[in-house]
PDB file of N, CA, C and O in Angstrom:
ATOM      1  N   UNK A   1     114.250 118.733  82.224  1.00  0.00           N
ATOM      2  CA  UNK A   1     113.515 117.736  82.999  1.00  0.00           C
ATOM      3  C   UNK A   1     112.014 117.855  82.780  1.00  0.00           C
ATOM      4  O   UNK A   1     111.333 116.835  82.882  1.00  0.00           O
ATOM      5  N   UNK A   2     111.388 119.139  82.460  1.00  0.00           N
ATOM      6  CA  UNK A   2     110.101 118.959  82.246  1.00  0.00           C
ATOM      7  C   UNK A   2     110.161 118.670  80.747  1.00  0.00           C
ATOM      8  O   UNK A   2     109.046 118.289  80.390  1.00  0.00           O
ATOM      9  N   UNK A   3     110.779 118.693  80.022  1.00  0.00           N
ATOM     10  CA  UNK A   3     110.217 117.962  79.079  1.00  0.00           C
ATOM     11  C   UNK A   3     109.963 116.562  78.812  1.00  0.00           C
ATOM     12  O   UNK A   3     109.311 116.182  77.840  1.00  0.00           O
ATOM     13  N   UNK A   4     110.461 115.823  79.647  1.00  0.00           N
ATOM     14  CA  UNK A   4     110.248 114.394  80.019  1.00  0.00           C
ATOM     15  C   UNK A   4     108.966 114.121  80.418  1.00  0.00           C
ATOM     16  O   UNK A   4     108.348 113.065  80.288  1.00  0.00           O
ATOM     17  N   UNK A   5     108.503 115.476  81.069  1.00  0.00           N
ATOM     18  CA  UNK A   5     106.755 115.263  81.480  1.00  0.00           C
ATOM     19  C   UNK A   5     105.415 115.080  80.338  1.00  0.00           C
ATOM     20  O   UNK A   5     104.383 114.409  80.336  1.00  0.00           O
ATOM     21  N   UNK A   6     106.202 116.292  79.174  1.00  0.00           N
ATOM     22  CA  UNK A   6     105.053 116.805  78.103  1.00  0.00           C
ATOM     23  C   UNK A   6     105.755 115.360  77.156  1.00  0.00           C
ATOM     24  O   UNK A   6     105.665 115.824  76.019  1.00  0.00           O
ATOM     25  N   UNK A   7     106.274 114.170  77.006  1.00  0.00           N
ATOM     26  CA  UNK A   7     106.369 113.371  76.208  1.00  0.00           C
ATOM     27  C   UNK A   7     106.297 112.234  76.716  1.00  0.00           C
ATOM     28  O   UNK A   7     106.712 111.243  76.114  1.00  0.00           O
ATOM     29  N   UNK A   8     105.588 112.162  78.287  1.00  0.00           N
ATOM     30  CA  UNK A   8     105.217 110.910  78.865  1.00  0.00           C
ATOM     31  C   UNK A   8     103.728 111.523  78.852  1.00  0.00           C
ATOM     32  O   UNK A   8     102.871 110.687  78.565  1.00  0.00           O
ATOM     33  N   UNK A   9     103.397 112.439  79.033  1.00  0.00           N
ATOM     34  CA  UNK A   9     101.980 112.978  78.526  1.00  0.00           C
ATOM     35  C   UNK A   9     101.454 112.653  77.349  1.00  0.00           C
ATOM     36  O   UNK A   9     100.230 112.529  77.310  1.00  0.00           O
ATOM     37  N   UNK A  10     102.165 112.460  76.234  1.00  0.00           N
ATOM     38  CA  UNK A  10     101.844 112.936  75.285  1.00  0.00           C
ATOM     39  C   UNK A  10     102.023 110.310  74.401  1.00  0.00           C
ATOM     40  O   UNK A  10     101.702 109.657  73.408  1.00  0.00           O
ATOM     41  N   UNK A  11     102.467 110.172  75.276  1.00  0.00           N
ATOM     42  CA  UNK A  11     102.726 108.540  74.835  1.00  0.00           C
ATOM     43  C   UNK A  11     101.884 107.821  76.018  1.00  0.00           C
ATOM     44  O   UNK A  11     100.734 107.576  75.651  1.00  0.00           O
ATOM     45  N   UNK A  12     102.074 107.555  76.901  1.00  0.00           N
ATOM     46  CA  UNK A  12     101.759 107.006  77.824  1.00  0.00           C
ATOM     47  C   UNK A  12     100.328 106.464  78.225  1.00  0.00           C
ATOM     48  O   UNK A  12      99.791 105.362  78.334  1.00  0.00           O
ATOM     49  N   UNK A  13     100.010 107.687  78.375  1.00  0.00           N
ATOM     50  CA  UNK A  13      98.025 107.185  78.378  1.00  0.00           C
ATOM     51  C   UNK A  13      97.508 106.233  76.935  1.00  0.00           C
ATOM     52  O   UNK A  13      96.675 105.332  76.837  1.00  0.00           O
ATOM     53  N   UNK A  14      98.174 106.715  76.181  1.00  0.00           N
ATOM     54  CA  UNK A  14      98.138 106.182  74.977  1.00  0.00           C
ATOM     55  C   UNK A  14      98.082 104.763  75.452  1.00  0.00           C
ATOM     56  O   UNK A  14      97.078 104.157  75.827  1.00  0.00           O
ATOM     57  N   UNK A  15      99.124 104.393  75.391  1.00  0.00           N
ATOM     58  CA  UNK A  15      99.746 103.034  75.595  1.00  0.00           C
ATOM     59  C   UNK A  15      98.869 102.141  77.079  1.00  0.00           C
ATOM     60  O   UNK A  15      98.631 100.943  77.229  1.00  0.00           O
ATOM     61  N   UNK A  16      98.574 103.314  77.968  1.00  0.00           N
ATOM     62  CA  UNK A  16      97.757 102.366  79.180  1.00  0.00           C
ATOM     63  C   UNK A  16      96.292 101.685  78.261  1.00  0.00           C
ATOM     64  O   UNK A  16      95.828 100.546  78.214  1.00  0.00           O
ATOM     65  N   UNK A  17      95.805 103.226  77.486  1.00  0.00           N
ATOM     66  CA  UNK A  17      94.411 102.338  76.786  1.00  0.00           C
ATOM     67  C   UNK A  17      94.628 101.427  75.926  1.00  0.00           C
ATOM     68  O   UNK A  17      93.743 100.577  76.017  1.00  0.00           O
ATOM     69  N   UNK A  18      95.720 101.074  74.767  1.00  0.00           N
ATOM     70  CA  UNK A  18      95.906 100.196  73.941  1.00  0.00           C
ATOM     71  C   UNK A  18      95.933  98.712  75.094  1.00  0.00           C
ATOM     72  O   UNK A  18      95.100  97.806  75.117  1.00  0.00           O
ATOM     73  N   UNK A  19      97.312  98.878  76.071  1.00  0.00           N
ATOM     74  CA  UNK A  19      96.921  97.450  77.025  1.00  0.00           C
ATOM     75  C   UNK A  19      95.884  97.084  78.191  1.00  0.00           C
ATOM     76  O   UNK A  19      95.680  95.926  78.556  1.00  0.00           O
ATOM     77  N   UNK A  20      95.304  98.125  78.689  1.00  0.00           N
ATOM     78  CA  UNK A  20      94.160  98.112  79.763  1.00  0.00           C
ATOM     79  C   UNK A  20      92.764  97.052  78.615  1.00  0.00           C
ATOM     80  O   UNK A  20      91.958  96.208  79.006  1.00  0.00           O
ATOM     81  N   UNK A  21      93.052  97.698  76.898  1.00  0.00           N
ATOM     82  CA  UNK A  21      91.741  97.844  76.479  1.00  0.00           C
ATOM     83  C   UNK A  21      91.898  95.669  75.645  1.00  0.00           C
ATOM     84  O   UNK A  21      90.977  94.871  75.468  1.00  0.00           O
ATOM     85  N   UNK A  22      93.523  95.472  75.357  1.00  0.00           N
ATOM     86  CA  UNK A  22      93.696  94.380  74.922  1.00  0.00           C
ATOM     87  C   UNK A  22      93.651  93.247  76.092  1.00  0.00           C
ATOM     88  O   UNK A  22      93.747  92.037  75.892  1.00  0.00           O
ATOM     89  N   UNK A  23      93.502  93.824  77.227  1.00  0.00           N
ATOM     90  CA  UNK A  23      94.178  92.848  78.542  1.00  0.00           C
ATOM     91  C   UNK A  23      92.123  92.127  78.918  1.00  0.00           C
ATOM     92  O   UNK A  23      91.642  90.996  78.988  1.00  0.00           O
ATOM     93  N   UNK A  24      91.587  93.431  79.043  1.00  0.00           N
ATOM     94  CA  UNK A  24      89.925  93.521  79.127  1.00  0.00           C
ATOM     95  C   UNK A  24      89.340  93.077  78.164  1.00  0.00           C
ATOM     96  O   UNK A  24      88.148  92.868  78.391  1.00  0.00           O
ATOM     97  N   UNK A  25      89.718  92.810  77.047  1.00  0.00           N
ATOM     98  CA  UNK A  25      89.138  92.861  75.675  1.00  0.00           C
ATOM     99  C   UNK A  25      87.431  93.991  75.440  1.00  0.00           C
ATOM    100  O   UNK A  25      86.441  93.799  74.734  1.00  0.00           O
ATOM    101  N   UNK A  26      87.755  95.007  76.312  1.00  0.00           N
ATOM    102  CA  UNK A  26      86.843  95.879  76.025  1.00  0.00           C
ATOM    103  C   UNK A  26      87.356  97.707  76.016  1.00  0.00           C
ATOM    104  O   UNK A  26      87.598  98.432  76.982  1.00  0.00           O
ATOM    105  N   UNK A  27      87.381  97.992  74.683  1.00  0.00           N
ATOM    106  CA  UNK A  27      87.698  99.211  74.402  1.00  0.00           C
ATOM    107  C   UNK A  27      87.485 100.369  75.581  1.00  0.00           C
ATOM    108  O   UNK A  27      88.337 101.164  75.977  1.00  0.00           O
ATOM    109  N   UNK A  28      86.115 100.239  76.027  1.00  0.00           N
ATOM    110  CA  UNK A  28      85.391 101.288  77.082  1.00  0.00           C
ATOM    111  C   UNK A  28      86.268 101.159  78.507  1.00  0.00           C
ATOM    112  O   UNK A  28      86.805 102.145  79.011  1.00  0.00           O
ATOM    113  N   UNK A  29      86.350  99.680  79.151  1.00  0.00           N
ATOM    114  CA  UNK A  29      86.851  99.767  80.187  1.00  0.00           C
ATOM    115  C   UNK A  29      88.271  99.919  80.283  1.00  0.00           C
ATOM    116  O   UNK A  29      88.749 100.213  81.378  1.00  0.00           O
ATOM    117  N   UNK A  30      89.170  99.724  79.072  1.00  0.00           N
ATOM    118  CA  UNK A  30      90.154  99.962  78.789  1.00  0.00           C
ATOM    119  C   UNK A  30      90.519 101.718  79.103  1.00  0.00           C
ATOM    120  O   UNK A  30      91.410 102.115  79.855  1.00  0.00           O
ATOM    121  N   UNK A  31      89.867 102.313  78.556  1.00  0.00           N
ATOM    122  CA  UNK A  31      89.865 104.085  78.327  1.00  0.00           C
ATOM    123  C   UNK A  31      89.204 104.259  79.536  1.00  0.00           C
ATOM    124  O   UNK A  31      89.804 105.214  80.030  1.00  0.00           O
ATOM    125  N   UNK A  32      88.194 103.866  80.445  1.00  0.00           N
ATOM    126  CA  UNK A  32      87.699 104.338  81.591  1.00  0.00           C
ATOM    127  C   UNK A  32      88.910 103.982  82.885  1.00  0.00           C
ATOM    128  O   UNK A  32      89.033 104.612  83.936  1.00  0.00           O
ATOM    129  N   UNK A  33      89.735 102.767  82.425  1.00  0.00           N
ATOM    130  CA  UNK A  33      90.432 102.615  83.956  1.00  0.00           C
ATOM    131  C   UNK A  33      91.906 103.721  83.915  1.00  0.00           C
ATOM    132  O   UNK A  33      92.634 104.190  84.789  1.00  0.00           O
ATOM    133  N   UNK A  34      91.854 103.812  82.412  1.00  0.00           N
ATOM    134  CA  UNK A  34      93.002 105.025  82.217  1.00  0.00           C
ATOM    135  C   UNK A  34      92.871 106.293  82.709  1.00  0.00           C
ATOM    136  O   UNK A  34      93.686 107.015  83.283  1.00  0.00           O
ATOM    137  N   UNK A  35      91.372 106.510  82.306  1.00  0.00           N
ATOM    138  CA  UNK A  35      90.608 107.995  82.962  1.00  0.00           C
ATOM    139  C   UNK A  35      90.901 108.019  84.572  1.00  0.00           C
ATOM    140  O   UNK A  35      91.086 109.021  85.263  1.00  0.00           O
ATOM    141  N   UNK A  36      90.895 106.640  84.990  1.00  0.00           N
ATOM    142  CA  UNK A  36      90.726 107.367  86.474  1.00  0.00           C
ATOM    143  C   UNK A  36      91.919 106.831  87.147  1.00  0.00           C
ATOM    144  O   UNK A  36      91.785 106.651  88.358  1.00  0.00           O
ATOM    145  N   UNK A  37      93.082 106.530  86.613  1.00  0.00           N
ATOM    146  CA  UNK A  37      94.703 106.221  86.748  1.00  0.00           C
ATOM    147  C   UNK A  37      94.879 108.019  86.969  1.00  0.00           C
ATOM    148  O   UNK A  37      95.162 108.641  87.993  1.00  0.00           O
ATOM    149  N   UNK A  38      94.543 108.588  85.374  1.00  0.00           N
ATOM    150  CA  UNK A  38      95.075 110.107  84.931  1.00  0.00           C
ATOM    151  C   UNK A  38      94.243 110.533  86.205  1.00  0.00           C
ATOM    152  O   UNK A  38      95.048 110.742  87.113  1.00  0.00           O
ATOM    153  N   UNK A  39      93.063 110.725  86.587  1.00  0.00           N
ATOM    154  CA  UNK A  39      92.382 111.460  87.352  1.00  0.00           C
ATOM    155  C   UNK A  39      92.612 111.625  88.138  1.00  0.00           C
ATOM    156  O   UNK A  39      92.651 112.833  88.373  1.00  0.00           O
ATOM    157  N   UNK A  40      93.077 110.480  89.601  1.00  0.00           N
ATOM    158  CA  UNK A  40      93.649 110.153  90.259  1.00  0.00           C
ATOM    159  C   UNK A  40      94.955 110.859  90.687  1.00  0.00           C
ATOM    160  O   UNK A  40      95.055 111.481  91.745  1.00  0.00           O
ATOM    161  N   UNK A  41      96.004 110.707  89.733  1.00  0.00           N
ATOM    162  CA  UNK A  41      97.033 111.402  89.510  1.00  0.00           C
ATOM    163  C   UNK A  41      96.911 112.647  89.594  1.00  0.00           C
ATOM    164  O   UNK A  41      97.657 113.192  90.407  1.00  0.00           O
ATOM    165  N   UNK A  42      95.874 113.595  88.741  1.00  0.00           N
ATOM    166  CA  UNK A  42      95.883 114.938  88.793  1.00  0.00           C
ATOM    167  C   UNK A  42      94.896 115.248  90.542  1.00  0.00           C
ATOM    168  O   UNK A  42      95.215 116.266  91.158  1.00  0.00           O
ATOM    169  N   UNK A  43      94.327 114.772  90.859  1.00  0.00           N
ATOM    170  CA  UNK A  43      93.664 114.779  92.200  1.00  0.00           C
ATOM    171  C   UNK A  43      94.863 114.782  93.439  1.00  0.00           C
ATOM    172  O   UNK A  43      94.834 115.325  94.543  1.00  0.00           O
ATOM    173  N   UNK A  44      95.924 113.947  92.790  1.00  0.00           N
ATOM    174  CA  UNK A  44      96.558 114.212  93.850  1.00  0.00           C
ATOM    175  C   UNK A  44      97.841 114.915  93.827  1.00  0.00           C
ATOM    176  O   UNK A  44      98.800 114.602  94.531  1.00  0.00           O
ATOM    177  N   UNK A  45      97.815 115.950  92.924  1.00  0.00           N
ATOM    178  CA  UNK A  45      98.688 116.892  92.237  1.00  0.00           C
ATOM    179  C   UNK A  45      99.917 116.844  92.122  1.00  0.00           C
ATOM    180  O   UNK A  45     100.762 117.556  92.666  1.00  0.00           O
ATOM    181  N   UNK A  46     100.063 115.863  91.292  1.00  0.00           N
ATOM    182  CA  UNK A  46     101.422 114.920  90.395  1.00  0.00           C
ATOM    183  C   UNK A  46     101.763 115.832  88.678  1.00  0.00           C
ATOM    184  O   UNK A  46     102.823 115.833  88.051  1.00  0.00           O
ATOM    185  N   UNK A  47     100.624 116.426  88.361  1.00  0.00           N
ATOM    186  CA  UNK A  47     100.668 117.268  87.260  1.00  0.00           C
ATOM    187  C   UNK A  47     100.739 118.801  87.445  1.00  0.00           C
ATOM    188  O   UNK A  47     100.043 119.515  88.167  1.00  0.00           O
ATOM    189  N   UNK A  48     102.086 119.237  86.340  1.00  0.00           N
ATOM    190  CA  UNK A  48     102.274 120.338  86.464  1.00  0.00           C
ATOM    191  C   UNK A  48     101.746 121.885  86.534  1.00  0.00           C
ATOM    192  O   UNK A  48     101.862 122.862  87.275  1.00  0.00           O
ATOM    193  N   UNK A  49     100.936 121.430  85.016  1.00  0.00           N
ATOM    194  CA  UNK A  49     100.564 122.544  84.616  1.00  0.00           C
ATOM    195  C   UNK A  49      99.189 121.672  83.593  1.00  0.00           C
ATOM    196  O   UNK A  49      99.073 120.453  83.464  1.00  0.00           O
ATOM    197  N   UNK A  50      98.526 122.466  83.145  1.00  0.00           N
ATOM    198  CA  UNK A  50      97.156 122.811  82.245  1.00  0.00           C
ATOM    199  C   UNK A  50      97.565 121.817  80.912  1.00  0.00           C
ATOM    200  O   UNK A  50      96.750 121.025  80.441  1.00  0.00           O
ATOM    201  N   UNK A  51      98.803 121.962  80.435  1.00  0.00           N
ATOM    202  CA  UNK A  51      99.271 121.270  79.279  1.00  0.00           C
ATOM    203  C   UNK A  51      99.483 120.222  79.188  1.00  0.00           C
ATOM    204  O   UNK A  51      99.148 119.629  78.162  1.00  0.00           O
ATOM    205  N   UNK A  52     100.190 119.507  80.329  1.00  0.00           N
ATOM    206  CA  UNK A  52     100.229 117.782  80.275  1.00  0.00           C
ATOM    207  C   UNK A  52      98.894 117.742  80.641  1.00  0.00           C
ATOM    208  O   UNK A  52      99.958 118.017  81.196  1.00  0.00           O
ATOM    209  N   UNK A  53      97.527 117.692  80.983  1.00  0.00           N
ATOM    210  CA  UNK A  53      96.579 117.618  81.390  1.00  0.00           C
ATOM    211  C   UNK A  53      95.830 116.969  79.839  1.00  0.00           C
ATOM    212  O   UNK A  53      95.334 115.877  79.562  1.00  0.00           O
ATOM    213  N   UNK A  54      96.079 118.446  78.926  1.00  0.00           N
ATOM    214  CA  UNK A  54      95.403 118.520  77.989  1.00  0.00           C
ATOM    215  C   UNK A  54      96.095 117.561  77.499  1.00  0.00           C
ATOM    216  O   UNK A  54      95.158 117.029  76.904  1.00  0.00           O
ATOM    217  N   UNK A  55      97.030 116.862  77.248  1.00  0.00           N
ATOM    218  CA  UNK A  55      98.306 116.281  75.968  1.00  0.00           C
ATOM    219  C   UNK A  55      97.425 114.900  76.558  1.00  0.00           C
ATOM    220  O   UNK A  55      97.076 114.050  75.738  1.00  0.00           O
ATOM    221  N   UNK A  56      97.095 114.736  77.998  1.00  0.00           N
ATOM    222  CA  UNK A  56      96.421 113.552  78.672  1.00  0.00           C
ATOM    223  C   UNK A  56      95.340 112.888  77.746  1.00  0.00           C
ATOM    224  O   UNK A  56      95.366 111.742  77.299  1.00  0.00           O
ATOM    225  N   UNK A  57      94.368 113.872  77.550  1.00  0.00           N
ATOM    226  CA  UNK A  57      93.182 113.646  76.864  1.00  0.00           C
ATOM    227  C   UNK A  57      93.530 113.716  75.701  1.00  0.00           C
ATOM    228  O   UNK A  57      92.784 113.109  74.933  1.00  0.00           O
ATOM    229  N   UNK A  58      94.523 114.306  75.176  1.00  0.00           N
ATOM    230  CA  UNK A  58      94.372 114.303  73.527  1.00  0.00           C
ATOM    231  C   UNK A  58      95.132 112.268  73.220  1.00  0.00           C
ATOM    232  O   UNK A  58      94.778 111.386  72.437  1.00  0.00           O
ATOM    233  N   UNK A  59      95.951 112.309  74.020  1.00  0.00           N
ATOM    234  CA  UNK A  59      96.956 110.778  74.012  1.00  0.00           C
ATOM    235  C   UNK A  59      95.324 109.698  74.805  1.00  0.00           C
ATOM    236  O   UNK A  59      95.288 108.612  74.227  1.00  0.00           O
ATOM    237  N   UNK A  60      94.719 109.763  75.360  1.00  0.00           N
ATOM    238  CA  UNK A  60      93.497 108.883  75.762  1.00  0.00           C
ATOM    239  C   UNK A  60      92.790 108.997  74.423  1.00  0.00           C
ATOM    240  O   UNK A  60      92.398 108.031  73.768  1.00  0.00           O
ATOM    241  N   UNK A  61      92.680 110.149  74.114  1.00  0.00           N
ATOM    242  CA  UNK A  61      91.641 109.916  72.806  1.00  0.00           C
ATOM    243  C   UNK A  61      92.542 108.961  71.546  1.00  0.00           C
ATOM    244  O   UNK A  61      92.058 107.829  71.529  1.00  0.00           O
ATOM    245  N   UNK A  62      93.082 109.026  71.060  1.00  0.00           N
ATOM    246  CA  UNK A  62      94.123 108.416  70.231  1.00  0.00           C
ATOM    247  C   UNK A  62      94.210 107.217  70.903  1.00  0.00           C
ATOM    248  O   UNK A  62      93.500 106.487  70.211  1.00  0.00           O
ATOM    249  N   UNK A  63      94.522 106.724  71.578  1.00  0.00           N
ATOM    250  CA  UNK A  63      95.099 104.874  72.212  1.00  0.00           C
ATOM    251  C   UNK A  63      93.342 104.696  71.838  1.00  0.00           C
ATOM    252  O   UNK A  63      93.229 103.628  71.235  1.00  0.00           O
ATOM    253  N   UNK A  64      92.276 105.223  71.959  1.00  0.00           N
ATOM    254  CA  UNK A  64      90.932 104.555  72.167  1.00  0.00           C
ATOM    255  C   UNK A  64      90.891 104.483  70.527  1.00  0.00           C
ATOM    256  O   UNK A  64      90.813 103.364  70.020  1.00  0.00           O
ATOM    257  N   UNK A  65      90.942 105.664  69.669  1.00  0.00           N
ATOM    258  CA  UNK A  65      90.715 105.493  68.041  1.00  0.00           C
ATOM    259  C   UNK A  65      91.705 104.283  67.590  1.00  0.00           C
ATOM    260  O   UNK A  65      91.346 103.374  66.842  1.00  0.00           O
ATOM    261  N   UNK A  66      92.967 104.401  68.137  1.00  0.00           N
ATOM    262  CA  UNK A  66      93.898 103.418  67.561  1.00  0.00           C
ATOM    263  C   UNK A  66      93.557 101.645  68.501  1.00  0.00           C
ATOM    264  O   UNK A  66      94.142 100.613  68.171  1.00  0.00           O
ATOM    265  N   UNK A  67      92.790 101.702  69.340  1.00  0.00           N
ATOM    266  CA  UNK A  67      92.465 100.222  69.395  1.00  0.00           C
ATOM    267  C   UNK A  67      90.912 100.356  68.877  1.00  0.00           C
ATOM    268  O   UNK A  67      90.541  99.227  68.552  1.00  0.00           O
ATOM    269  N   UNK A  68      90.082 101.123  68.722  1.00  0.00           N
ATOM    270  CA  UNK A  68      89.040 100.963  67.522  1.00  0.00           C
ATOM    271  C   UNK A  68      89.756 100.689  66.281  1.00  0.00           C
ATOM    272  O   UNK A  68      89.372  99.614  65.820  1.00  0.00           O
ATOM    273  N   UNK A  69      90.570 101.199  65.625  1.00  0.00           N
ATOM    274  CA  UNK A  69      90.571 101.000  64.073  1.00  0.00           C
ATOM    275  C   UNK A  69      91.274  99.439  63.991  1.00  0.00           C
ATOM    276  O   UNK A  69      90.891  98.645  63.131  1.00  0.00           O
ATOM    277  N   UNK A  70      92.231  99.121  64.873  1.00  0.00           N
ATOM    278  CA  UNK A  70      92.881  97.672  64.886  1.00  0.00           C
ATOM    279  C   UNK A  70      92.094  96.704  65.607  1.00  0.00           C
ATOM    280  O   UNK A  70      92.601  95.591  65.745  1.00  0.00           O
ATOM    281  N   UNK A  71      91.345  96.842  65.926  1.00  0.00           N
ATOM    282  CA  UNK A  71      90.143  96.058  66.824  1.00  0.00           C
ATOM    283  C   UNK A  71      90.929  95.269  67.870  1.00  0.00           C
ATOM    284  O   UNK A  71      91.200  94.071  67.786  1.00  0.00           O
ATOM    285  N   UNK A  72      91.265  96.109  68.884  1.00  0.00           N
ATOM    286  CA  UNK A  72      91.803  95.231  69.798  1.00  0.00           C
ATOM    287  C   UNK A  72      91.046  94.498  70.906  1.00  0.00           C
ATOM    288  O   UNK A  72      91.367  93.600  71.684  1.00  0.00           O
ATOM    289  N   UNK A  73      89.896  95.218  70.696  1.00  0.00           N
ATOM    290  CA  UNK A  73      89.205  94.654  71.698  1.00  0.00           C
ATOM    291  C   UNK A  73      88.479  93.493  71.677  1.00  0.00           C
ATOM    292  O   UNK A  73      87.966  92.744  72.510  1.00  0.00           O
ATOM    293  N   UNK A  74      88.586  93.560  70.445  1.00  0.00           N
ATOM    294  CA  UNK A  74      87.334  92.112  69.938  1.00  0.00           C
ATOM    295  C   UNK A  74      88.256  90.646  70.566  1.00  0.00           C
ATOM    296  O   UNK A  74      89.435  90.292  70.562  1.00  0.00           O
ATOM    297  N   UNK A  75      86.849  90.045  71.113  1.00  0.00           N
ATOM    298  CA  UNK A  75      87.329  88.767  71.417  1.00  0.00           C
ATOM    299  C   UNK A  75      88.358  87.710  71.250  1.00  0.00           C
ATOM    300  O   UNK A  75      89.040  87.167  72.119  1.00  0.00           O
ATOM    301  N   UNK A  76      88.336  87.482  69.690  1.00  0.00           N
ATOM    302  CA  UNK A  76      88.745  86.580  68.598  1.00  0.00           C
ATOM    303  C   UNK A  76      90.018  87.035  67.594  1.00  0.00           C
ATOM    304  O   UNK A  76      90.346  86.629  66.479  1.00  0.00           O
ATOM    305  N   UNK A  77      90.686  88.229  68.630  1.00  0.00           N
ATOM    306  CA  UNK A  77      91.363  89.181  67.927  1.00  0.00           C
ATOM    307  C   UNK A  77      93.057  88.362  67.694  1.00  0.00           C
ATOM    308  O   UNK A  77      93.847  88.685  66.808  1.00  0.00           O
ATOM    309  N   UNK A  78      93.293  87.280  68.728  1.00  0.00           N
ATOM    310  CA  UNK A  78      94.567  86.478  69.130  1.00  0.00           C
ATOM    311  C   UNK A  78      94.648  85.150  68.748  1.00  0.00           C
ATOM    312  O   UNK A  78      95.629  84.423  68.907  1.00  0.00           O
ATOM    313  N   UNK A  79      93.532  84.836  68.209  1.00  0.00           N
ATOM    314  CA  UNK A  79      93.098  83.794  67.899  1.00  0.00           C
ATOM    315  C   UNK A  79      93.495  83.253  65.951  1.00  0.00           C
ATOM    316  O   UNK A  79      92.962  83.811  64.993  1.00  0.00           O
ATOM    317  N   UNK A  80      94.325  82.308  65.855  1.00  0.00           N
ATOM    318  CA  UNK A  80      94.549  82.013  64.470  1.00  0.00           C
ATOM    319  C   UNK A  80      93.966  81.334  63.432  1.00  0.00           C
ATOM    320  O   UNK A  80      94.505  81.317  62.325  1.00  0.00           O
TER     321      UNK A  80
END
């Protein structure tokens, strides 16, 4: 059962910044409303241990590089 934790750690944040950041069309507020979803969460001690914490930030950093390199944020990005 905890491993269900370290692989929703490890996808998830990911996935909040890819749609927070396509929904906003801004990369920053995308990764900032994720920051304080995760923050939130660990504030109110929903997280186990030190490791999903870290897997948090390493999966936030990644959803933010991977909607930089596909440009999700840009305006004109849906547009044909």
């Amino acid at each position: 059962m905890i491993l269900v934790w370290y692989i929703l750690a490890a996808f998830f944040p990911c996935m909040l910044v890819v749609i927070f950041s396509a929904i906003t069309r801004s990369k920053w507020i995308g990764t900032i409303v994720t920051l304080v979803i995760i923050g939130a969460s660990v504030y109110k001690g929903f997280f186990h241990d030190e490791w999903i914490i870290f897997l948090d930030v390493v999966s936030i950093l990644a959803g933010y590089i991977i909607v930089d390199q596909l440009k999700l944020h840009q305006k004109n990005h849906f547009r044909g």
